[in-house]
N, C-alpha and C positions, 0 to 999 in steps of 0.2 A: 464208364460212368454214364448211368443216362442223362437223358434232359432232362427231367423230374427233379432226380439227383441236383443236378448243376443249380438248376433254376432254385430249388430250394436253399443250395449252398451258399446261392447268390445273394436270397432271400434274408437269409441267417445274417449276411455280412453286411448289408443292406441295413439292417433291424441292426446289429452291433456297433455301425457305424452314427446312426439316427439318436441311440442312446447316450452314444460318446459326446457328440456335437454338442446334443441336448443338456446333457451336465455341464461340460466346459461351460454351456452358455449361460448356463442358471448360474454356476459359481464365478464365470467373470462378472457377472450383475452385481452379484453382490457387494466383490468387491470393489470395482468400479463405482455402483452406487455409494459406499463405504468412503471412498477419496474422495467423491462430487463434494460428499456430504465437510469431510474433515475439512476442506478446502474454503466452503461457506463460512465451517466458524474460523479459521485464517483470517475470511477477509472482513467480515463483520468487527473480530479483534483489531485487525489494524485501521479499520474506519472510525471506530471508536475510540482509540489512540489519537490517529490525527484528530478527530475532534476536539479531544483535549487538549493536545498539541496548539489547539489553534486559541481554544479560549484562552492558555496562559500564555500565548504569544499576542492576543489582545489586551492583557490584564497587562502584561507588561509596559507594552508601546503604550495605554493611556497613562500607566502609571511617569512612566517617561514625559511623556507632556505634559504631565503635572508639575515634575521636578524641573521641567524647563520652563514652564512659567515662572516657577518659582524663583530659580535664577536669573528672569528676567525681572522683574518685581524690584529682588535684591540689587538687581546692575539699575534699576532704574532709580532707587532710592541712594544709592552712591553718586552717581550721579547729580541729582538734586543736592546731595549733598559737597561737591566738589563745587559746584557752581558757587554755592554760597560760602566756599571758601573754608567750610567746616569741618579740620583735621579730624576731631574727636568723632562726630559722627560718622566720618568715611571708614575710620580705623574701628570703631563698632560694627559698622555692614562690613568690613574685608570680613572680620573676623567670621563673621557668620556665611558667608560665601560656603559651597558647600563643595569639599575637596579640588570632584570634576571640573567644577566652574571658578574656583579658587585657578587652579594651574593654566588653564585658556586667561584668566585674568591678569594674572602674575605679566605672562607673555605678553598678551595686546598691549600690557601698562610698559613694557621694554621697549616696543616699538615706539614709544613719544609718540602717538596717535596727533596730540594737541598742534605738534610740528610738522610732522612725517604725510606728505598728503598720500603717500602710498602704503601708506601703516589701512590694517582690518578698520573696516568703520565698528565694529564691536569685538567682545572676548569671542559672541557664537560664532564668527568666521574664522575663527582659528585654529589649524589644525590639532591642536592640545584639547579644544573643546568636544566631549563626547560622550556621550550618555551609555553607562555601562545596563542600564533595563532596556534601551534601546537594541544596544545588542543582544542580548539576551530574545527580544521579543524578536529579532529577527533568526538566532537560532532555534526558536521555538517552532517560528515559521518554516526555516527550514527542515525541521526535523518533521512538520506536521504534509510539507508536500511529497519526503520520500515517503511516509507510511500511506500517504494515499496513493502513491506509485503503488506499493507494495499488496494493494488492498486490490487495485485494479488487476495487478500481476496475478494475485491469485483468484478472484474473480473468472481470469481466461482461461483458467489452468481448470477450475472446476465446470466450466461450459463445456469445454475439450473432454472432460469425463463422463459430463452428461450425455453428448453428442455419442461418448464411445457405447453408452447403455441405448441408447436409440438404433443403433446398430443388431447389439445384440440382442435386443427384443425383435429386430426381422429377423433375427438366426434363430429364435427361438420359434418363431411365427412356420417360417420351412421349415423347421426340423418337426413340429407337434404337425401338420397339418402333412405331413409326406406318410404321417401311420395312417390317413384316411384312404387312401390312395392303394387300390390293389395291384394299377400294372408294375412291376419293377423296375420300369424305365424309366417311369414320369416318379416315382418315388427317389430311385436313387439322383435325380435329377435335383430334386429339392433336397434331397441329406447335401449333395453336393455344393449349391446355391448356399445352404447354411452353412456349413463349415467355411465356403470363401468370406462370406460375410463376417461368422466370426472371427476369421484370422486377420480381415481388415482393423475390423475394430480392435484386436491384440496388437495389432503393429499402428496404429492409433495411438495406442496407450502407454503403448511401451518405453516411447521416450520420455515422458512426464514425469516432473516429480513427484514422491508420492510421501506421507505422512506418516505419524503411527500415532494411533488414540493413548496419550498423554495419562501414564498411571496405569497402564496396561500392560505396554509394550516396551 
């Protein structure tokens, strides 16, 4: 075979391989680009969840403070009314006592507080005493700082996608810019160059989780 022969053979595998690179590189974009993308509305969805998360964990705990003034009001109008010695009014405010604070009352009123110097100074120090919006607004709360974990989590997950398209736009940059090029050398140089480049970025990607568009797939 001659050199002509070779060099052209060379040429041919060169131009075959330049093509190859070139497509992988075009089609990992897209779908690289494709996950970046799924992964924004990921995290946008769960930023907007914990938002909500967070309002009805505020709605809640004010709503809590209210029902605990409330009980405090009620303890304090029993009160008033014990002092003055006034069965009937007291047994009116127990009655209206309002469950939660009803059973912390029940309790502190066992301990003989009036005798007992180590009796709760009131029902709120009592471990019976506890605000079920309270908890609530705290698992609100908690449920609204995983979803911003979760929001963050895939916020990284879609930068890591993007970073892998950054990649393969240099693989794409050597591989279009290597057909300018007539020596064989400096051309296969740059198919070379691209191809390591996009295999970087396949093995970048590769571990990642990835998604599927919802109603499609």
């Amino acid at each position: 075979m001659s050199d002509a022969a070779k060099d052209e053979r060379w040429a041919t595998l060169v131009e075959l391989c330049a093509a190859v690179v070139i497509s992988l590189a075009a089609a990992m974009t897209s779908w690289v680009g494709f996950q970046a993308a799924l992964w924004d509305g990921e995290q946008a969805a769960h930023y907007t969840q914990a938002g909500a998360a967070r309002v009805a964990s505020t709605k809640a705990a004010t709503e809590a403070g209210q029902l605990e003034t409330a009980d405090l009001m009620m303890f304090q109008q029993w009160i008033d009314a014990y002092a003055r010695d006034d069965e009937g009014l007291q047994a009116f405010y127990r009655k209206r006592f309002r469950p939660e604070f009803a059973a912390a009352f029940d309790a502190w009123v066992a301990t003989h507080p009036r005798v007992n110097e180590h009796a709760p100074r009131s029902p709120f120090a009592m471990p019976q005493y506890h605000s079920l919006r309270l908890a609530e607004a705290n698992e609100h709360q908690r449920q609204a700082d995983q979803l911003f974990e979760r929001g963050q989590r895939d916020n990284d997950i879609s930068d890591r996608f993007v970073r892998g398209t950054v990649l393969l736009a240099v693989a794409l940059f050597f591989g279009g810019i290597s057909q300018t090029f007539k020596n064989l050398k400096i051309k296969a140089a740059l198919v070379l160059v691209a191809f390591v480049v996009c295999a970087v970025s396949a093995l970048q990607v590769s571990h990642l989780p990835t998604l599927s568009l919802k109603g499609f797939f």
